[in-house]
C-alpha positions in Angstrom: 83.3 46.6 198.2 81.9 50.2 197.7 78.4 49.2 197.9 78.6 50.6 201.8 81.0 52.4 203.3 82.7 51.6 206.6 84.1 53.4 209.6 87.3 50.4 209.4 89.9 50.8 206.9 90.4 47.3 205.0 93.8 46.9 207.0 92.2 46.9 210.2 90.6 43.6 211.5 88.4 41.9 213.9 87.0 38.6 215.7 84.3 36.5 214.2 82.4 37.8 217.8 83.2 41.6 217.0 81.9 41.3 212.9 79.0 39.4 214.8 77.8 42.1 217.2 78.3 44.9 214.6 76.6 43.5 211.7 73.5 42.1 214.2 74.3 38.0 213.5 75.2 35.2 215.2 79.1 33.6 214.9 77.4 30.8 213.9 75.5 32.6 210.3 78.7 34.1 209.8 80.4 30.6 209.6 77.4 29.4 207.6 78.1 31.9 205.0 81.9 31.1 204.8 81.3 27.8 204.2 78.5 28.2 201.4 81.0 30.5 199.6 79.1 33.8 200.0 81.5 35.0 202.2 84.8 35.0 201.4 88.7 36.4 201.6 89.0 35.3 205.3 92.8 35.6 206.6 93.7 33.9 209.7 96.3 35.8 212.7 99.1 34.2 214.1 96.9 32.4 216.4 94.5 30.8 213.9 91.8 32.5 214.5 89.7 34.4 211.4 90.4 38.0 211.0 88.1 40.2 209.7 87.6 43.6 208.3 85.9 46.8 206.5 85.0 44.6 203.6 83.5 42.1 206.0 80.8 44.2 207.4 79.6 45.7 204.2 79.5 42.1 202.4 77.5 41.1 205.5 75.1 44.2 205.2 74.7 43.3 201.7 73.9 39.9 202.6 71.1 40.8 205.4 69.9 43.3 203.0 69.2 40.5 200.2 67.9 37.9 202.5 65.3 40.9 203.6 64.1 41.1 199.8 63.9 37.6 199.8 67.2 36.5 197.7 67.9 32.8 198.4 71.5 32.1 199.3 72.2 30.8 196.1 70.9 33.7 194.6 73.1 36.0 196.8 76.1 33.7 196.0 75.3 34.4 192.8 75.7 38.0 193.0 78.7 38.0 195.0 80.3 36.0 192.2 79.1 38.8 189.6 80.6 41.5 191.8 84.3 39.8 192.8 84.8 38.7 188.5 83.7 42.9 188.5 84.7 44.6 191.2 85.8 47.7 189.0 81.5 48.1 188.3 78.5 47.4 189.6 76.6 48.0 186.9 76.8 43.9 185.9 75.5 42.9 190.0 72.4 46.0 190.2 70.9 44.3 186.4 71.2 41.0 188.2 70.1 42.2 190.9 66.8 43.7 189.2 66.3 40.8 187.3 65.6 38.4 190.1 63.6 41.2 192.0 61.2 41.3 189.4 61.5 37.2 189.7 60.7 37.3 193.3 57.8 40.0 192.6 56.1 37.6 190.2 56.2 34.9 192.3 55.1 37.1 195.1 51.7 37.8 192.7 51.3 34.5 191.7 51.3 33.6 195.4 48.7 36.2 195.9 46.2 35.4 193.4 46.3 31.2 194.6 45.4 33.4 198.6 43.0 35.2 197.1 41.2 32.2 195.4 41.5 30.4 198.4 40.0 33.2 200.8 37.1 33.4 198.0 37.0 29.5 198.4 36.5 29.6 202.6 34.1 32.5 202.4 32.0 30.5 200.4 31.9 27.3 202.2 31.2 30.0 205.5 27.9 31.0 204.0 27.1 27.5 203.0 27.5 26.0 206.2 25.1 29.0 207.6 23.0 28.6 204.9 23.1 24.9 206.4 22.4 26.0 209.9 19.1 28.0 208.3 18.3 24.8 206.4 19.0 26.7 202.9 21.8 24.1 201.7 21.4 24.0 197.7 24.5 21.1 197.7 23.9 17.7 199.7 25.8 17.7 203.0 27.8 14.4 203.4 25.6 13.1 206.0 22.2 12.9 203.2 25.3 11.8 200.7 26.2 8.8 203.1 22.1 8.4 204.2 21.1 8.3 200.1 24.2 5.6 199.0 22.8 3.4 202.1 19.0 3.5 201.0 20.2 2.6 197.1 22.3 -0.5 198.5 18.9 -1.6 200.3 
C-alpha cells in the first residue's frame, strides 16, 4: 500500500506481537481484523506462526486512522476492498472515502441538533421546578394532578 510509507521492505517480516507493539494494538485486534476480512495476505513461517510485514503496519495505520474518524468496520472493509480491486490508484478509495465522511458529518449534525433540543428541553424544566420552589408554576405539578383526579372521583 503507498498510502504510508514504512521503514520495512515488504520482504521483511514480523510476529503478530512485533506488528502489535509498533502499530499501538493488541494481538488480540489484530486477529479481530484478520478474521473480519479487513486485514488480509497473511503468510505463515515454517513454524505456523503468521508473518507479517511493511504492508501490515501501513494497513493497520490506515485502519486506526478510520476508526478515529469514526468509519465502522464494515465501512473500512469496504475500503480496503476498493483499494486491493485498485491498487494501481487511489483515486476510487479517497472519493469513497469522502463520501461516507460527509455521511458520518451529517449524522454527527443530526446528532447535535436532537442534544441541542434536549439541553433546551432540561433548561426549561430547571426553571420550572424553581419557578416551583418560588410558587410561580404556570403547569400543574403531578401532586395537584393526582389531588384534583381524587376530588372528581369523590
Amino acid at each position: 500500500m503507498s498510502l504510508v510509507k514504512s521503514t520495512l521492505e515488504e520482504t521483511e517480516t514480523m510476529t503478530i506481537g512485533e506488528l502489535a507493539k509498533k502499530v499501538g494494538t493488541t494481538t488480540r485486534t489484530i486477529r479481530y481484523y484478520e478474521e473480519l476480512g479487513v486485514l488480509q495476505n497473511l503468510r505463515r513461517g515454517t513454524n505456523g506462526y503468521r508473518q507479517y510485514t511493511a504492508g501490515h503496519i501501513t494497513a493497520m495505520r490506515l485502519i486506526k486512522r478510520a476508526k478515529r474518524l469514526g468509519f465502522s468496520l464494515e465501512e473500512i472493509r469496504e475500503l480496503f476492498e476498493i483499494y486491493r480491486n485498485n491498487p494501481e490508484t487511489e483515486a476510487n478509495l479517497i472519493k469513497r472515502s469522502i463520501e461516507v465522511l460527509k455521511l458520518h458529518i451529517s449524522d454527527g449534525e443530526k446528532k447535535r441538533d436532537e442534544l441541542d433540543a434536549y439541553l433546551a428541553m432540561l433548561k426549561i424544566e430547571i426553571k420550572r421546578l424553581k419557578g416551583l420552589l418560588k410558587g410561580k408554576d404556570p403547569q400543574p405539578t403531578l401532586s395537584l394532578i393526582i389531588e384534583r383526579t381524587k376530588s372528581k372521583e369523590k
